[in-house]
C-alpha positions in Angstrom: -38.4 -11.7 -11.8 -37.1 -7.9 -12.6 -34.2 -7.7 -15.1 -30.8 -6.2 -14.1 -31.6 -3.9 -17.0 -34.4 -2.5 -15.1 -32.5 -1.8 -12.2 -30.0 0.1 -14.8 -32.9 2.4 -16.1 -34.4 2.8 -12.2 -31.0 4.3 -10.9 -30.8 6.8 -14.3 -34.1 7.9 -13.1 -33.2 7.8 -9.5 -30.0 9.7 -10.3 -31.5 12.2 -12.7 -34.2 12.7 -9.2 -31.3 13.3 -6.9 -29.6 16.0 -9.2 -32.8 17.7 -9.3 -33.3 17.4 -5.6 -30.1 18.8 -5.4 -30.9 22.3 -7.2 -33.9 22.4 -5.2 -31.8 22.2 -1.9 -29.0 24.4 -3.3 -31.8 27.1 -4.0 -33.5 26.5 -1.1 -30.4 28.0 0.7 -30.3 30.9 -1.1 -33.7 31.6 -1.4 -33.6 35.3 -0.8 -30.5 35.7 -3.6 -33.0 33.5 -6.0 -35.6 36.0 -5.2 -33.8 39.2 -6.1 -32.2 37.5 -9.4 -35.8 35.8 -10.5 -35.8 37.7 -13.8 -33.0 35.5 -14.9 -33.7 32.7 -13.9 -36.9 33.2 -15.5 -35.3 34.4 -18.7 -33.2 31.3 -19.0 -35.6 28.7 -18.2 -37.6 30.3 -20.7 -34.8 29.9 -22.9 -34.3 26.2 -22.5 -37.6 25.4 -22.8 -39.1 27.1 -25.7 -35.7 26.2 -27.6 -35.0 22.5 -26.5 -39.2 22.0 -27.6 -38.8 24.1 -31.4 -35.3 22.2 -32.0 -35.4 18.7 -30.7 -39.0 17.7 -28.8 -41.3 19.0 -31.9 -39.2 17.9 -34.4 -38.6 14.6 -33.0 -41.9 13.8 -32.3 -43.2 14.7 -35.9 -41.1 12.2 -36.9 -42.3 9.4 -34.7 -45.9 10.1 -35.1 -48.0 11.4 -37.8 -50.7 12.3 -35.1 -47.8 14.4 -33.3 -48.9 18.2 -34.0 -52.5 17.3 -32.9 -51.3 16.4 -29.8 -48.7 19.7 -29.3 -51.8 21.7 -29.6 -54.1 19.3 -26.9 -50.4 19.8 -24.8 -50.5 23.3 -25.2 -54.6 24.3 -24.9 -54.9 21.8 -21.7 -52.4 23.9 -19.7 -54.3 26.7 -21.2 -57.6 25.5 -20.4 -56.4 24.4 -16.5 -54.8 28.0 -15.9 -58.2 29.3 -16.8 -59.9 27.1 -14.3 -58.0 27.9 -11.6 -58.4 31.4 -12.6 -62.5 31.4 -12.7 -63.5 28.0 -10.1 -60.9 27.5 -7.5 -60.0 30.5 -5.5 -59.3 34.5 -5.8 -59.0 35.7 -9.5 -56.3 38.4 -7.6 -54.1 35.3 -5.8 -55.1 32.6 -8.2 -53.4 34.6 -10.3 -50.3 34.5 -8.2 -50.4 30.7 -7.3 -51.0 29.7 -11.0 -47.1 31.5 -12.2 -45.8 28.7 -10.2 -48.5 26.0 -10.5 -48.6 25.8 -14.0 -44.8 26.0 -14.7 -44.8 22.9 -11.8 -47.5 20.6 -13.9 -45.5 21.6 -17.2 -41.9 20.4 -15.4 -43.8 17.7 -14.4 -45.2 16.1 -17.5 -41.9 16.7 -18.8 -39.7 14.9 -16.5 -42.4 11.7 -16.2 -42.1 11.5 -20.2 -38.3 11.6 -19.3 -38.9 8.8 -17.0 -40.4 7.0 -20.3 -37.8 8.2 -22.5 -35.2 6.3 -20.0 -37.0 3.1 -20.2 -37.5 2.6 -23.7 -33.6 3.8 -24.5 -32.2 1.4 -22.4 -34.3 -1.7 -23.5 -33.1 -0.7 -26.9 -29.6 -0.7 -25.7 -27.5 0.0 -22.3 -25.4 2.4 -24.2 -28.0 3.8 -26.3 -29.8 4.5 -22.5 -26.4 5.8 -21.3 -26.4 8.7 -24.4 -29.4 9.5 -23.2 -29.5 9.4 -19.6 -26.3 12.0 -20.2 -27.8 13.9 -22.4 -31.4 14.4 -20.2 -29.5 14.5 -16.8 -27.4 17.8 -18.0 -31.1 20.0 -17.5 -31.8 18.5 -14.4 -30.3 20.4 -11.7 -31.6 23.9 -13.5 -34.9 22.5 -13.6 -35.1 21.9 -9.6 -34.0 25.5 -9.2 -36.5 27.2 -11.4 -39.4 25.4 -10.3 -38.7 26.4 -6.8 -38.1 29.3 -7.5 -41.5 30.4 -9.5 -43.2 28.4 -6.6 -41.6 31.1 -3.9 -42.3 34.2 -6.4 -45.6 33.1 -6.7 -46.2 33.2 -3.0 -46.0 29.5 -1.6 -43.4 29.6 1.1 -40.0 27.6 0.8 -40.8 24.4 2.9 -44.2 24.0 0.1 -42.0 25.4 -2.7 -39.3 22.6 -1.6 -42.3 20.1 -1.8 -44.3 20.8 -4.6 -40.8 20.8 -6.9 -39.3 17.7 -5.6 -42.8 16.4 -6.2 -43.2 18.2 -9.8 -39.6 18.2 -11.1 -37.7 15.2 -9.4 -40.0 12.4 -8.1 -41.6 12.5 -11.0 -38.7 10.8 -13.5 -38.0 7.5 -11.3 -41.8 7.7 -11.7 -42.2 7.6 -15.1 -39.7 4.6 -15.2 -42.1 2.7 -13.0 -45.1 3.2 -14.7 -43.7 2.6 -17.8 -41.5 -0.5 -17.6 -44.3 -3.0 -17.2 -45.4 -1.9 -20.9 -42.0 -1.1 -22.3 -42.6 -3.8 -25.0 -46.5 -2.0 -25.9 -44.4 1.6 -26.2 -44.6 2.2 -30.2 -42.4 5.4 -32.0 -45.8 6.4 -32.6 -47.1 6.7 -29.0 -43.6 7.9 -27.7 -43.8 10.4 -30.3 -47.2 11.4 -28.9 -46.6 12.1 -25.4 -43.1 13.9 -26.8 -45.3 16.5 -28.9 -47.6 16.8 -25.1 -44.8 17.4 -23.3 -43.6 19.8 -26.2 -46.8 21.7 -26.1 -47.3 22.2 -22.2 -43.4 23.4 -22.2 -44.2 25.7 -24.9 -47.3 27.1 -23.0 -45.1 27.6 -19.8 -42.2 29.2 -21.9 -44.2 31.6 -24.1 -46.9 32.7 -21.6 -45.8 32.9 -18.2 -42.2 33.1 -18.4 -41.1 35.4 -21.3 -43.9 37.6 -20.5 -43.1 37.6 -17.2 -39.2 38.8 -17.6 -40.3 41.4 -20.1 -42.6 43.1 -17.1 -39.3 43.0 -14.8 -37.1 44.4 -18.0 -33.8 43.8 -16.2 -30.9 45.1 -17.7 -29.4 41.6 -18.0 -32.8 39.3 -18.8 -31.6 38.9 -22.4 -28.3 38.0 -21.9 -29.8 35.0 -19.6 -32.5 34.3 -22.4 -29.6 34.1 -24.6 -27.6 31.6 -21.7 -30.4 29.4 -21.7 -30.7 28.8 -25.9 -27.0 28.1 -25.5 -27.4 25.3 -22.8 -30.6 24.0 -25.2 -28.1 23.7 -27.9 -25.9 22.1 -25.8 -28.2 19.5 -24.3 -29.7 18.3 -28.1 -26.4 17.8 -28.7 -25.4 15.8 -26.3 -28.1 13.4 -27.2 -26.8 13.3 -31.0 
């Protein structure tokens, strides 16, 4: 028989899927604004992930595992490696290299918010209040998240009912998921393994930060991009501390 405490951690994930769902809607209705203000958006997703991954992820992780950096370079070549292929094998070079701005930001998200989904689980079967920290902490990034992935879906040329899609399916399904597939093995989760798929997740949000998104901005060159970089390290300081 399930556990109330599994019930507990399956509506943090569910919660943490609606408020992401939510930014993806909210965009979604605004699509045109999003599209004209890209750059910053850009800038400060950038700015949250590169800065929540040096500060928090990497560091954490390096604690948990010794095998940890390995595996934030494997996070950050594969993405690498999978850009590449859609570049050469799957379609275009000219409008691979259009869908890929958006795909690999998407699989990035992705593996981010299923580790999340992981994270939840083995929190709250430490404690419910050390799950509640958490769940606050990890929740505060998710509505921002739903809007960026749309919106580097859109700008790279999917159209808004496939950009709506692929983010719910990259960014928000993705956490409840995690708890799922995790639960069942929540007693076989080590440090050392959590601290593993941390450094991944690290690496692939490292790899979406530093090559598509900061390049990106600096292409546009908006007057304001730096001043949303600059927002988006604020709100990464803001979110590691919330989790203490």
């Amino acid at each position: 028989m399930i556990n109330t405490t599994f019930w507990i951690v399956m509506s943090a994930g569910i919660l943490a899927c609606i408020v992401t769902t939510i930014g993806i809607y909210v965009i979604n209705k605004f699509a045109e604004w999003g599209k004209k203000n890209i750059v910053y958006f850009i800038s400060f997703a950038a700015g949250v992930l590169i800065s929540v991954s040096f500060i928090h992820i990497i560091p954490k992780s390096f604690e948990m595992s010794k095998n940890a950096p390995i595996f934030l370079l494997v996070g950050f070549l594969s993405l690498h490696l999978f850009n590449r292929f859609l570049n050469v094998f799957v379609c275009d070079k000219e409008k691979c290299k259009d869908y890929a701005f958006g795909i690999i930001p998407a699989i990035g998200i992705g593996l981010h918010s299923l580790i999340d989904g992981i994270i939840y689980s083995v929190t709250f079967s430490v404690s419910i209040f050390t799950g509640v920290l958490a769940a606050v902490g990890m929740v505060l990034h998710e509505f921002p998240e739903g809007i960026v992935t749309f919106l580097l879906l859109v700008k790279s040329g999917f159209n808004k009912r496939k950009s709506s899609l692929y983010a719910f399916l990259a960014a928000a399904i993705t956490t409840p998921l995690g708890v799922l597939l995790s639960w069942p093995f929540i007693s076989r989760v080590t440090p050392s393994a959590l601290g593993v798929l941390l450094s991944l997740s690290a690496g692939a949000l490292v790899y979406v930060g530093a090559t598509h998104l900061l390049p990106k901005a600096e292409e546009e060159s908006k007057k304001f991009s730096l001043l949303a970089l600059g927002a988006g390290i604020l709100v990464a300081v803001i979110i590691v501390l919330s989790k203490g």
